[in-house]
Backbone as JSON, one array per atom type, in Angstrom:
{
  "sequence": "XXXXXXXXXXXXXXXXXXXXXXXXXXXXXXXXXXXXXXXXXXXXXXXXXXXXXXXXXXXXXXXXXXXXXXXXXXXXXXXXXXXXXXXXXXXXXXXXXXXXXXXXXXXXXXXXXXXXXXXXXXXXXXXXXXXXXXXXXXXXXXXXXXXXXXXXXXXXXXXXXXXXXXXXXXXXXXXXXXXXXXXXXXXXXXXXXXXXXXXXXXXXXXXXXXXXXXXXXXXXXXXXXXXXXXXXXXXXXXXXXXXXXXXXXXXXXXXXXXXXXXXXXXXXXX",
  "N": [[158.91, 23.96, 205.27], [156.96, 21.22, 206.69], [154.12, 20.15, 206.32], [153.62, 18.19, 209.32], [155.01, 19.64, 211.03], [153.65, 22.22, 210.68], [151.31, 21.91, 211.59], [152.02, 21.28, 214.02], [152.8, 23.27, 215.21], [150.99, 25.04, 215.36], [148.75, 23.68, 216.71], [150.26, 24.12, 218.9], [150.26, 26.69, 219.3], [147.27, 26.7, 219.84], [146.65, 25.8, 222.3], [148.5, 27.35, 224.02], [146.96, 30.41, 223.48], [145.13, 28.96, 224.46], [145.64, 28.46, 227.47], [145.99, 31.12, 228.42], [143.65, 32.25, 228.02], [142.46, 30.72, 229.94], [143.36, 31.65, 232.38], [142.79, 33.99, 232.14], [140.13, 34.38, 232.89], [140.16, 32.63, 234.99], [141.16, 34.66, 237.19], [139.17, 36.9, 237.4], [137.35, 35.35, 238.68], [139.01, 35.2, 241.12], [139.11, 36.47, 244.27], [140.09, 40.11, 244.71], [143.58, 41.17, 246.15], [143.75, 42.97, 249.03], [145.02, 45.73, 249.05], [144.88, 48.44, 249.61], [146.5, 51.49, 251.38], [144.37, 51.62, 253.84], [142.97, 49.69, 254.07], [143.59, 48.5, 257.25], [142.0, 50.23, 258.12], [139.79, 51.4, 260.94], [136.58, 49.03, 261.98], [133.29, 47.93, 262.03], [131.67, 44.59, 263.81], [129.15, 42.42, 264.04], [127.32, 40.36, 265.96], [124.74, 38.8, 267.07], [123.92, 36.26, 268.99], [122.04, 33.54, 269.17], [119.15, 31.43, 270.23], [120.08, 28.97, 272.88], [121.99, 28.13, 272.06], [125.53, 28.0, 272.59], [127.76, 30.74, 274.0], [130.82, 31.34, 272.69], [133.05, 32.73, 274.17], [131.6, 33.02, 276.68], [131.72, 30.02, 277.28], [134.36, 29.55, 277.19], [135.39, 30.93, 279.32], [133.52, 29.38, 281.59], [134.67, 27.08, 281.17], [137.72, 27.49, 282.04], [137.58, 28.28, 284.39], [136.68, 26.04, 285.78], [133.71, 26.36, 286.61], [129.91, 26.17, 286.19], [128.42, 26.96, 282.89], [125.79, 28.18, 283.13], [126.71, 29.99, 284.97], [128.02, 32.08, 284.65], [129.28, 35.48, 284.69], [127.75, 37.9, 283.84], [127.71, 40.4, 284.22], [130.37, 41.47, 284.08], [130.24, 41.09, 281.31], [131.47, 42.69, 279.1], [134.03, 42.64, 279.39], [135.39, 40.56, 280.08], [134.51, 39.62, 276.93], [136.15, 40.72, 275.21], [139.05, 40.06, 276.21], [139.19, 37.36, 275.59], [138.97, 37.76, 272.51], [141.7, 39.5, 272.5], [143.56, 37.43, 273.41], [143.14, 35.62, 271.37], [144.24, 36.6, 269.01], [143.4, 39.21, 268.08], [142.42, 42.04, 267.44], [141.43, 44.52, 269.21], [139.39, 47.87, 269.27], [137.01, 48.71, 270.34], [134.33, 47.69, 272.62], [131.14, 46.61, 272.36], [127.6, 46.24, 273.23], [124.17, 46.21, 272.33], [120.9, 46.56, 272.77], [119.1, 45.1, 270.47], [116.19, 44.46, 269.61], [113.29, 42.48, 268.62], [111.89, 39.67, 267.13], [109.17, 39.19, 269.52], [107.46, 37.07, 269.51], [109.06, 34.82, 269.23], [110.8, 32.54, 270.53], [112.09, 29.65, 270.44], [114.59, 27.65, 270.22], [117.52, 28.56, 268.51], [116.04, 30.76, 267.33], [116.86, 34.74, 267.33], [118.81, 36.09, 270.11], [117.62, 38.68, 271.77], [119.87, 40.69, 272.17], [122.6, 42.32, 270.56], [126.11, 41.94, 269.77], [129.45, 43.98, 269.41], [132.44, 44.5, 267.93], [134.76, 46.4, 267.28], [137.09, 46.66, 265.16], [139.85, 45.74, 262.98], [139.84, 45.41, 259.65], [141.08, 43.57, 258.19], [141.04, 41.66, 260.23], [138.27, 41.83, 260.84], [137.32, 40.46, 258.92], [138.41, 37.48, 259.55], [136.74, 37.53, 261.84], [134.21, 37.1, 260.84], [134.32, 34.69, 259.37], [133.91, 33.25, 261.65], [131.07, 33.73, 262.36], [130.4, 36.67, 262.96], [128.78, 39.28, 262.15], [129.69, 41.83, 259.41], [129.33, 44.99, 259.41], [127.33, 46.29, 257.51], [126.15, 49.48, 256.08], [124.54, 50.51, 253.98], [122.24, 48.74, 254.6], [119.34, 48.69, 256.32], [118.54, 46.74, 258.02], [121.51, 46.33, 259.65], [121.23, 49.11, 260.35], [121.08, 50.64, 262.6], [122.17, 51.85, 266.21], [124.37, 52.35, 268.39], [127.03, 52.67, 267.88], [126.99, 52.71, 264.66], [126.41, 55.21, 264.72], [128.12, 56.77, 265.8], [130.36, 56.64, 264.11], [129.85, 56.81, 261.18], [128.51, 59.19, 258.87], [125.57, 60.6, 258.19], [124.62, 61.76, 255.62], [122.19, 64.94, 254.1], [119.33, 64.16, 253.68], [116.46, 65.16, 251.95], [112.78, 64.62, 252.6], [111.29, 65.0, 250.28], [112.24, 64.0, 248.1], [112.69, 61.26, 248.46], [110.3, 60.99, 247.71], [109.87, 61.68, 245.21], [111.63, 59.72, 244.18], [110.78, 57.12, 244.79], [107.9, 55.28, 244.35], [104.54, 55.16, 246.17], [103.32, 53.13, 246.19], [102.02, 50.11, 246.98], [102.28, 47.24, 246.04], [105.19, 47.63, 244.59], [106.68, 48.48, 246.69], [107.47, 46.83, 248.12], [108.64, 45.09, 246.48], [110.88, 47.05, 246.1], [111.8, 47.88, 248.72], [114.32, 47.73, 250.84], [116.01, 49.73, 249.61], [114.4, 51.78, 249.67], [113.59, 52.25, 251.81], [115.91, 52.7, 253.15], [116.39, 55.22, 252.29], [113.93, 56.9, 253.15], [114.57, 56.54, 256.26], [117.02, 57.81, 256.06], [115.89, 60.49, 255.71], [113.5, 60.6, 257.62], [115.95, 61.14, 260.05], [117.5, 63.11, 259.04], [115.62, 65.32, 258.92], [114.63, 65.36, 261.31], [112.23, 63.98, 261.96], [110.14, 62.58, 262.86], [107.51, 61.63, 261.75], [108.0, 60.72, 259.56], [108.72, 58.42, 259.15], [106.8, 56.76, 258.75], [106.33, 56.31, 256.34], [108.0, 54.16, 256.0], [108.07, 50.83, 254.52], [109.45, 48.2, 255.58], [108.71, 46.59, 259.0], [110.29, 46.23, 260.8], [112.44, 48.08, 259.91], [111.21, 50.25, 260.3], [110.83, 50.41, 263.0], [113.4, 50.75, 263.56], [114.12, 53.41, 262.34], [112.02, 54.7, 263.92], [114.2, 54.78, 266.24], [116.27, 55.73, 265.36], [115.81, 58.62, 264.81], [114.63, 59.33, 267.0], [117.12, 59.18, 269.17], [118.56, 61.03, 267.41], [117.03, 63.52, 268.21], [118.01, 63.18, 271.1], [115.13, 61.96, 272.46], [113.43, 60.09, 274.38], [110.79, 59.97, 274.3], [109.84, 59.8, 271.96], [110.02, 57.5, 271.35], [107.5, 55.97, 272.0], [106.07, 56.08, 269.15], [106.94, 53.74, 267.95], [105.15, 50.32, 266.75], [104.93, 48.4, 268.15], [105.5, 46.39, 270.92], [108.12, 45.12, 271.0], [109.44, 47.19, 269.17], [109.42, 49.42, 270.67], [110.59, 48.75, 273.21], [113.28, 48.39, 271.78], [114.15, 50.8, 271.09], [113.78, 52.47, 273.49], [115.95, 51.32, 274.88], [118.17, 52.08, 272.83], [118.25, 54.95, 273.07], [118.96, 55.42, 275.87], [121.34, 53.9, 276.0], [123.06, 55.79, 274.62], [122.8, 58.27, 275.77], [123.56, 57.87, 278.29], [121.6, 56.96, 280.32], [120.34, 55.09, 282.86], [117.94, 54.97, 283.87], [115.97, 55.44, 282.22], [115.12, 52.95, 281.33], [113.37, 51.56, 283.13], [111.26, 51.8, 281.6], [111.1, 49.56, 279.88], [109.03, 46.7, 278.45], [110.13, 44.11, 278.54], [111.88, 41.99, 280.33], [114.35, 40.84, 280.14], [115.45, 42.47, 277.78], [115.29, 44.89, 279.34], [117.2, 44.19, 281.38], [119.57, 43.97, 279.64], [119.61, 46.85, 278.64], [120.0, 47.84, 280.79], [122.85, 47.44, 281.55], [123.92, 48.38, 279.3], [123.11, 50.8, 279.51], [124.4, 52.08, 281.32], [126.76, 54.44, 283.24], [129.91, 54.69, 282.24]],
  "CA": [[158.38, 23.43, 206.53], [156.82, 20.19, 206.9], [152.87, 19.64, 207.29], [153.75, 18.1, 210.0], [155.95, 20.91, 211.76], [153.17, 23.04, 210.49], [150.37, 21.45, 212.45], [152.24, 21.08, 215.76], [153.01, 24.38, 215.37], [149.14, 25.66, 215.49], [148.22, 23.24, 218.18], [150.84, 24.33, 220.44], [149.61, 28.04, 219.71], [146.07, 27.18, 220.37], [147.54, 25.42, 223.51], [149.29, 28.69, 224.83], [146.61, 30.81, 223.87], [143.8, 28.92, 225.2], [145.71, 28.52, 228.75], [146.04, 32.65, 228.57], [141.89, 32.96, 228.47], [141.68, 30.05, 231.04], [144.11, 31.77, 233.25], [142.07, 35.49, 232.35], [138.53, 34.13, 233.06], [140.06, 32.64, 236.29], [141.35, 35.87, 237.62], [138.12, 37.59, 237.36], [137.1, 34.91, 240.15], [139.35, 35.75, 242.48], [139.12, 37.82, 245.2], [141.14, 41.26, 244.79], [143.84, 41.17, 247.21], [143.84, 44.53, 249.83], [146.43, 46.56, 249.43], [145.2, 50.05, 249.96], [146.71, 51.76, 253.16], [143.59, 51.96, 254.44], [142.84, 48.32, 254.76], [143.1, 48.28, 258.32], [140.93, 51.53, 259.14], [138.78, 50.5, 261.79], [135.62, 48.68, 260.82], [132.27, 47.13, 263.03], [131.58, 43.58, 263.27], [128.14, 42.49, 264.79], [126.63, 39.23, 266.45], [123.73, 38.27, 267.64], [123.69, 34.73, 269.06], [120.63, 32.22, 268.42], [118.36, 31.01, 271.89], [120.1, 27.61, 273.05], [123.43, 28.44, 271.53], [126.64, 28.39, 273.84], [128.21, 32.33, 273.34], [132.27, 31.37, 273.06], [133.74, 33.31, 275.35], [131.16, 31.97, 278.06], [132.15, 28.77, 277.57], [135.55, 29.6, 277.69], [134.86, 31.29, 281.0], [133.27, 28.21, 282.3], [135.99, 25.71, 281.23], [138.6, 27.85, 282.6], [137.28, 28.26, 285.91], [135.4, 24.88, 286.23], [132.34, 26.52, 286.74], [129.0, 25.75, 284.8], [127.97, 27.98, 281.77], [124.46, 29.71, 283.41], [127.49, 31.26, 286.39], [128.83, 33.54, 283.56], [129.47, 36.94, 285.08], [126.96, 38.94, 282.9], [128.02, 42.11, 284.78], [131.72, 41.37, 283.13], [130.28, 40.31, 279.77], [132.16, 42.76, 277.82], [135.53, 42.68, 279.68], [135.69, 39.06, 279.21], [134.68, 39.48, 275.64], [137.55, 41.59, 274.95], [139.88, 39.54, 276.98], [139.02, 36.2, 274.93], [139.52, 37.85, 271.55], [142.7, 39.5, 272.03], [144.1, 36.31, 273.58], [143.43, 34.87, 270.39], [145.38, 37.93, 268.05], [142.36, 39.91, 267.19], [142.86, 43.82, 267.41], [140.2, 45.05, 269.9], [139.73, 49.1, 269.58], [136.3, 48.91, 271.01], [133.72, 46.48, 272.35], [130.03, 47.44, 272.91], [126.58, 45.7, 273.37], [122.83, 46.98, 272.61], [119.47, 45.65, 272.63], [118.75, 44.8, 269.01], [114.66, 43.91, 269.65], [113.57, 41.43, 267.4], [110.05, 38.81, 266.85], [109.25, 38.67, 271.16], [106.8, 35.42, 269.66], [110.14, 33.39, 268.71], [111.33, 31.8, 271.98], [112.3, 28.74, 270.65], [115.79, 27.38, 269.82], [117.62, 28.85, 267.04], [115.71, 32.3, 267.39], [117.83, 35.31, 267.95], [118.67, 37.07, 271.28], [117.35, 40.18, 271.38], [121.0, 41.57, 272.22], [123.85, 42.26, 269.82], [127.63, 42.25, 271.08], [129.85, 44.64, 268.53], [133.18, 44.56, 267.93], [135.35, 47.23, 266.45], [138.16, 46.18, 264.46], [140.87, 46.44, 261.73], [139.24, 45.39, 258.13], [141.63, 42.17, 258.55], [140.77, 41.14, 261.77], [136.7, 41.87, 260.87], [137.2, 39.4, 257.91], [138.55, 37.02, 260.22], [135.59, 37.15, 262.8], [132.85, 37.27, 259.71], [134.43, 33.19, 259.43], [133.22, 32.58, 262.97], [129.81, 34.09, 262.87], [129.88, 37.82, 262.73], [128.39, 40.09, 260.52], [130.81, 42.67, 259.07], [128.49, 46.15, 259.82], [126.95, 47.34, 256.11], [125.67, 50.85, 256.55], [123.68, 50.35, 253.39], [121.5, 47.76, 254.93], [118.7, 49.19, 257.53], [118.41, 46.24, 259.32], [122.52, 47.06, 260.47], [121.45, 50.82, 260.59], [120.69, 50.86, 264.02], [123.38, 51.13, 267.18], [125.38, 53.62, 268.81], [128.44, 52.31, 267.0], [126.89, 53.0, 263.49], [126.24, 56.58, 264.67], [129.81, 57.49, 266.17], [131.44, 56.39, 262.8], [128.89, 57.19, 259.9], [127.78, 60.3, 258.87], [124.68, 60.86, 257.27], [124.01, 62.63, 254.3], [121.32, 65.35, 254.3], [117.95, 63.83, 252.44], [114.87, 65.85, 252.38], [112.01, 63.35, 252.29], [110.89, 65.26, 249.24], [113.53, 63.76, 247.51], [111.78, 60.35, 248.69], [108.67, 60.9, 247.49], [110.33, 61.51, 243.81], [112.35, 58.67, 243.31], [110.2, 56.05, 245.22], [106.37, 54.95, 244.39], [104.11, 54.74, 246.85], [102.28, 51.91, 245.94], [102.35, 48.73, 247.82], [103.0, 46.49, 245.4], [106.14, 48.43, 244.3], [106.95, 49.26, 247.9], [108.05, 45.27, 248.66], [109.96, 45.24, 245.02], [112.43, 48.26, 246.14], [112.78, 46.95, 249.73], [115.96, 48.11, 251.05], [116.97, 50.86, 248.76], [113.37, 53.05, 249.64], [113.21, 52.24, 253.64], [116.71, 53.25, 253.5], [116.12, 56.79, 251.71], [113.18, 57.58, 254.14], [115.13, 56.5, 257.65], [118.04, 59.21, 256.53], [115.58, 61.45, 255.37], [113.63, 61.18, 258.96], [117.21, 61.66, 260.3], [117.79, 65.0, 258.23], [114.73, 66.28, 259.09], [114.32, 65.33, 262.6], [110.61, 63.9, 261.96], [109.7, 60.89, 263.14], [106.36, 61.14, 260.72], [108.55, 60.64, 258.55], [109.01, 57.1, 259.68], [105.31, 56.02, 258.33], [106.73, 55.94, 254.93], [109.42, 53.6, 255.99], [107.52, 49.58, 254.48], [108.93, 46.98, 256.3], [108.08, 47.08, 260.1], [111.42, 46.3, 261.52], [112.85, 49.03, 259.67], [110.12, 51.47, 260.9], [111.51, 50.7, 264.33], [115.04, 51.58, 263.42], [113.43, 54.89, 261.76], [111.88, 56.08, 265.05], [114.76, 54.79, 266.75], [117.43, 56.84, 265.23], [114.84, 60.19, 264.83], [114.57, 59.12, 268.91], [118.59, 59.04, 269.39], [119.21, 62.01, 267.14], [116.54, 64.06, 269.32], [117.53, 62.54, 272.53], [113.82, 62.65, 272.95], [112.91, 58.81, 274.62], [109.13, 59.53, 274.26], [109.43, 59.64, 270.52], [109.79, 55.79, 271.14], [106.28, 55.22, 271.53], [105.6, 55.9, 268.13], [106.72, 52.86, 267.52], [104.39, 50.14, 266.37], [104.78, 47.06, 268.84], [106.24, 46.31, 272.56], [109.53, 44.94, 270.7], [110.26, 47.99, 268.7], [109.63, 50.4, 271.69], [111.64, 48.22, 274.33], [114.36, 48.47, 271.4], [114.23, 52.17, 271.22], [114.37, 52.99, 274.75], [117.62, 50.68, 274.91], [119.06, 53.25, 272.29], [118.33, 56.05, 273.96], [118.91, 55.43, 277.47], [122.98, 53.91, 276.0], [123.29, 57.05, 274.07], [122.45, 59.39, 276.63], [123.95, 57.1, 279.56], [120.4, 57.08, 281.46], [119.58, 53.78, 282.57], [116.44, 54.9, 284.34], [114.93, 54.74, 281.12], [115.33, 51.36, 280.94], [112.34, 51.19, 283.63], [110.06, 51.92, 280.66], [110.88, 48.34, 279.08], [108.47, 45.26, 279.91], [110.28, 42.53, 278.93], [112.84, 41.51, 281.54], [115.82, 40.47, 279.31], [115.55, 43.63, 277.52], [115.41, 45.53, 280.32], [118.17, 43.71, 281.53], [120.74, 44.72, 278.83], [119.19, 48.12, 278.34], [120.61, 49.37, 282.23], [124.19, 47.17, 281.21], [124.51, 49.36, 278.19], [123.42, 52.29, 280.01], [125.5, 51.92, 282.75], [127.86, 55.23, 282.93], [131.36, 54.38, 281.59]],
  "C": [[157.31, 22.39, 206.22], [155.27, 20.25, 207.3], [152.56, 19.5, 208.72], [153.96, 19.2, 211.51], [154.39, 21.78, 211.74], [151.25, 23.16, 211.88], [150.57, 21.34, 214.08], [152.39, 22.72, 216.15], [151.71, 25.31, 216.18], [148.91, 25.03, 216.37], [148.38, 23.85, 218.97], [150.39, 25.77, 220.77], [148.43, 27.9, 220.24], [146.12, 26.41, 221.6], [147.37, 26.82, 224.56], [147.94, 29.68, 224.59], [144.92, 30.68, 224.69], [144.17, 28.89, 226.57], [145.72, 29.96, 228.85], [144.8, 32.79, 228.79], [141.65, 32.02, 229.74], [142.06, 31.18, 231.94], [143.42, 33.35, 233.77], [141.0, 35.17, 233.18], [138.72, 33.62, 234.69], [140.33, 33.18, 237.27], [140.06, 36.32, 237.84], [137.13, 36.64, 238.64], [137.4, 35.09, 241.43], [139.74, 36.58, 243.39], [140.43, 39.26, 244.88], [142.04, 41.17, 245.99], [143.88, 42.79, 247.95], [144.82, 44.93, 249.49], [146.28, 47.97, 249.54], [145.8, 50.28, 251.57], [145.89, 51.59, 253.74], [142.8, 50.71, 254.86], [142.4, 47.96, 256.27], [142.58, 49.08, 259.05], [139.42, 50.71, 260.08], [137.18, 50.01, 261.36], [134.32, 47.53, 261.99], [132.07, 45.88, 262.79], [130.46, 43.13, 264.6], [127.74, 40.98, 265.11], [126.0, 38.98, 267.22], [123.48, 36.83, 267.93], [122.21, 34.48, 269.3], [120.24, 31.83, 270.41], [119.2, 29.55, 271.64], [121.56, 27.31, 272.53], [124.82, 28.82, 272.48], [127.34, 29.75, 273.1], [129.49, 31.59, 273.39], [132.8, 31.51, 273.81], [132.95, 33.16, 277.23], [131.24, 30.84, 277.85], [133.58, 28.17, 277.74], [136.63, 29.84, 278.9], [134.85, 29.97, 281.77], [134.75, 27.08, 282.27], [137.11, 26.08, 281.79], [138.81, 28.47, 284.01], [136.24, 27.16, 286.57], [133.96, 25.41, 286.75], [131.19, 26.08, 285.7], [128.83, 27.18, 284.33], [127.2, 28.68, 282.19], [125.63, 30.16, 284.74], [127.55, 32.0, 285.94], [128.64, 34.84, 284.45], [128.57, 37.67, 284.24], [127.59, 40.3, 283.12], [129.72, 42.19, 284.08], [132.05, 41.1, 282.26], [131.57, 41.16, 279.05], [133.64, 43.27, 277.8], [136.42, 41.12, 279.22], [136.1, 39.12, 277.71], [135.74, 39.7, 274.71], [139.05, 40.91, 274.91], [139.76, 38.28, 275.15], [139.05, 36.5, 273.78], [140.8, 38.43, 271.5], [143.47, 38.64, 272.28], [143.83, 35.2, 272.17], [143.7, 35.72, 269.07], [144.11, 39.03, 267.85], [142.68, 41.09, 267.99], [141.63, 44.11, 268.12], [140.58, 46.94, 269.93], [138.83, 49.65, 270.14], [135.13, 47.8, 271.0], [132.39, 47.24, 273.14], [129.21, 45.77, 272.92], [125.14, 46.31, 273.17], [122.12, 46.14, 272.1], [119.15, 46.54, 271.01], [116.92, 45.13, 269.11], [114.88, 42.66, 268.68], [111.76, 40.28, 267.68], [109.76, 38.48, 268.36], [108.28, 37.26, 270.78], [107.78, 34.4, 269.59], [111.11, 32.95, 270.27], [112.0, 30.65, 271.78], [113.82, 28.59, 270.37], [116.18, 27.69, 268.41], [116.96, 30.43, 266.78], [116.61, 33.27, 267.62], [117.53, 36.07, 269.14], [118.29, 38.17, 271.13], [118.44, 41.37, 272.05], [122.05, 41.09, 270.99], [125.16, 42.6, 270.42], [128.04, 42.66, 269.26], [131.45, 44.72, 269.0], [134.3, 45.56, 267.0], [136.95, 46.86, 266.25], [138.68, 46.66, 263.63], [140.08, 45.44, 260.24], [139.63, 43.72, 258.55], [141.1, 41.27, 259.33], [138.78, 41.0, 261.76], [136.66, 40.26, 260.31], [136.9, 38.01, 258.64], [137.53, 36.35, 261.42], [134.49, 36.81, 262.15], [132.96, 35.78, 259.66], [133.59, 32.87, 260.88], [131.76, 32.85, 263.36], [129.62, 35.23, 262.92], [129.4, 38.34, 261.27], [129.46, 41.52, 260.51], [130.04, 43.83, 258.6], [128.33, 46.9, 258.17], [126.12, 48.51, 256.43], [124.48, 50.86, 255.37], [122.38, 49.57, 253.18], [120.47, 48.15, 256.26], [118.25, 48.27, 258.24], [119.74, 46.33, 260.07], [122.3, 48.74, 260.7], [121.6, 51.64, 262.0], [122.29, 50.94, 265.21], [124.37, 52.32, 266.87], [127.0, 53.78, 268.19], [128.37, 53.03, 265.14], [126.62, 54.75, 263.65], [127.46, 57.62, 264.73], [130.38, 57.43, 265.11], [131.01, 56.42, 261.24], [128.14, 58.48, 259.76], [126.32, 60.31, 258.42], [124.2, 61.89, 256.75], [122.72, 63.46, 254.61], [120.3, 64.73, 253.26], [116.9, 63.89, 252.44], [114.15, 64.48, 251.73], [111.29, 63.67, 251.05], [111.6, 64.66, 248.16], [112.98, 62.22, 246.92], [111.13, 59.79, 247.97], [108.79, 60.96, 246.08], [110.6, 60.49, 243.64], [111.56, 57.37, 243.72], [108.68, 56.35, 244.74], [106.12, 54.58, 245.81], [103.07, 53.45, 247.05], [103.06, 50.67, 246.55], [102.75, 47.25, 247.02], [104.61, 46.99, 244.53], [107.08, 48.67, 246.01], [107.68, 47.61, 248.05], [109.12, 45.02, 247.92], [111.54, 45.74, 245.26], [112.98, 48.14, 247.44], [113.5, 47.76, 250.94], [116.02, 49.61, 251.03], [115.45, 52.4, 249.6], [113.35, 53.16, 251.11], [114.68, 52.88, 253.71], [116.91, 55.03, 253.45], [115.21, 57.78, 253.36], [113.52, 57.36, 255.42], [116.3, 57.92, 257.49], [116.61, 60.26, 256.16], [115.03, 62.16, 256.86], [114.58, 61.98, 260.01], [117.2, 63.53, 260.07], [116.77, 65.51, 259.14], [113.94, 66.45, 260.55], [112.96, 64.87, 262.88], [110.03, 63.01, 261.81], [108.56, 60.53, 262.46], [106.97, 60.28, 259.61], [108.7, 58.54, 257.82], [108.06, 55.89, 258.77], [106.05, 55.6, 256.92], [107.36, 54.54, 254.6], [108.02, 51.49, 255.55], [107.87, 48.23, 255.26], [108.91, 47.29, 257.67], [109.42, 46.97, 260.82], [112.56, 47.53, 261.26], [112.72, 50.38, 259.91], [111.04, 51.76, 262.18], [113.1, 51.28, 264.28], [114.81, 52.91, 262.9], [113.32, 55.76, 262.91], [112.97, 55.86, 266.11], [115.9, 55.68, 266.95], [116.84, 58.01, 265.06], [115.03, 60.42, 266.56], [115.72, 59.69, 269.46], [118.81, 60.45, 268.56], [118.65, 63.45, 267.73], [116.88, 64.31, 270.52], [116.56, 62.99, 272.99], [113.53, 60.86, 273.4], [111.57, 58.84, 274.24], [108.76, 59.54, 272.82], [109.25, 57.95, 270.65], [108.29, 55.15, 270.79], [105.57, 55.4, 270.04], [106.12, 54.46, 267.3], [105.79, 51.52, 267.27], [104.34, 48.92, 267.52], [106.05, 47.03, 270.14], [107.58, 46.55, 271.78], [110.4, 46.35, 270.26], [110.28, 49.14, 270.07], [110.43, 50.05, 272.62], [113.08, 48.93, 273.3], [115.06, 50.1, 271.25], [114.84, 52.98, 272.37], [115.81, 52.41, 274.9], [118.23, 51.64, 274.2], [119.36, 54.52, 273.22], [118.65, 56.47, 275.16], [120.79, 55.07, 277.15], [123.51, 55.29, 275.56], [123.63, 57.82, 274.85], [123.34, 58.95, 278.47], [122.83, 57.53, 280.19], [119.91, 55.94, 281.54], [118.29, 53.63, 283.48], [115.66, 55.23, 283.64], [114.63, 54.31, 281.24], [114.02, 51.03, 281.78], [111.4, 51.29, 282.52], [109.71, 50.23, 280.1], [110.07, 47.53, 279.65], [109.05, 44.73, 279.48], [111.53, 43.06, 279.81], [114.19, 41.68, 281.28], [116.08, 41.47, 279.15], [115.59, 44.47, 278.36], [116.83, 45.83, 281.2], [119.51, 44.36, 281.3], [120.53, 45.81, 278.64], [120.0, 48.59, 279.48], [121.83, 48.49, 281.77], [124.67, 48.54, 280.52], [124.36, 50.58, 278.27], [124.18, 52.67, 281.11], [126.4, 53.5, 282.61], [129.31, 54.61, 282.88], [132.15, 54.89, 282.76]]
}
């Protein structure tokens, strides 16, 4: 064999097996495709629209009954809503609404509403809406922890707050570090233990409120609310409690207006 021969030979191998590692390394990029059965087990998908922001399905409203955008039916928000996604294929198996709370100083454009609209879906069909603006409901995340939806379809684990108090520092510089992972520990642990003290532990403040919110909701006790720390989180509380329970003469507790608003919607009896 021939130099020649011998040399083309070796190229063409390191050819073939360098397209084999491209071809590995670019696998490992891309997405897994689904294929368990379970794919399309039902699955939450959450959105909160922005102040100044047209919602979709009221503007789809409007254009299809020449009316202007502030007519919207409010009182038929979430028949509409329903309507206007399965007219465009999406799998509706349940459609809710609850007062989120959220910063009452941010008023301006671009802020969020202090309601969330929820959509319960097939895995597929979440994906699908997550492109247009939803969020696709993480249970491991305590700012989604909140909401009568995450309660019907999530269990929670028993977790004495002693448990807590082991694996987390209490120190404040440490306490910002872990975030997440430690506010999440001490909201189930309140949970477990039914004890809204429990709550204090919890570091960032929006998380607090989801703490005494769900201690509130797994009570149905509304007056645990006021242990929360500011108007917003207590308006957002009573909204839990009052959909939960279907009582929307809670809802007189709220001051702001809006909130108030969506609080008797979502308590409305079914």
């Amino acid at each position: 064999m021939s130099m020649n021969k011998i040399a083309v030979g070796f190229t063409v191998l390191i050819i073939v097996v360098s397209l084999g590692i491209i071809y590995a390394v670019s696998q490992w990029e891309l997405p897994k495709p689904i294929t368990s059965p379970t794919s399309n087990e039902p699955t939450w998908v959450l959105l909160q629209p922005q102040k100044c922001t047209e919602i979709p399905w009221r503007k789809a409203w409007a254009e299809q009954n020449g009316k202007p955008y502030t007519e919207f039916p409010v009182a038929s928000e979430l028949t509409i809503m329903k309507s206007y996604y399965q007219q465009k294929g999406i799998t509706i198996f349940d459609i809710d609404l609850t007062y989120q709370g959220g910063n009452a100083t941010c008023l301006s454009c671009g802020c969020p509403e202090p309601f969330v609209f929820a959509v319960q879906t097939t895995q597929s069909d979440a994906a699908r809406l997550a492109v247009s603006g939803f969020t696709i409901l993480d249970n491991s995340n305590p700012e989604y922890f909140t909401g009568k939806y995450y309660r019907q379809s999530s269990a929670v684990s028993y977790v004495p707050s002693s448990d807590c108090d082991k694996l987390f520092s209490t120190q404040t510089a440490l306490d910002e570090l872990l975030g997440s992972k430690k506010d999440s520990c001490y909201i189930q642990a309140a949970i477990s233990e039914k004890n809204v003290d429990v709550c204090a532990n919890v570091y960032s403040t929006k998380a607090q409120h989801t703490c005494v919110t769900e201690v509130a909701v797994a009570m149905k006790d509304v007056s645990l609310c006021q242990k929360a720390s500011n108007a917003s989180g207590k308006d957002g509380c009573i909204a839990s409690v009052a959909g939960i329970l279907q009582k929307p003469e809670y809802c007189v507790q709220i001051t702001d207006s809006t909130a108030k608003y969506f609080c008797e919607v979502g308590a409305k009896p079914q």
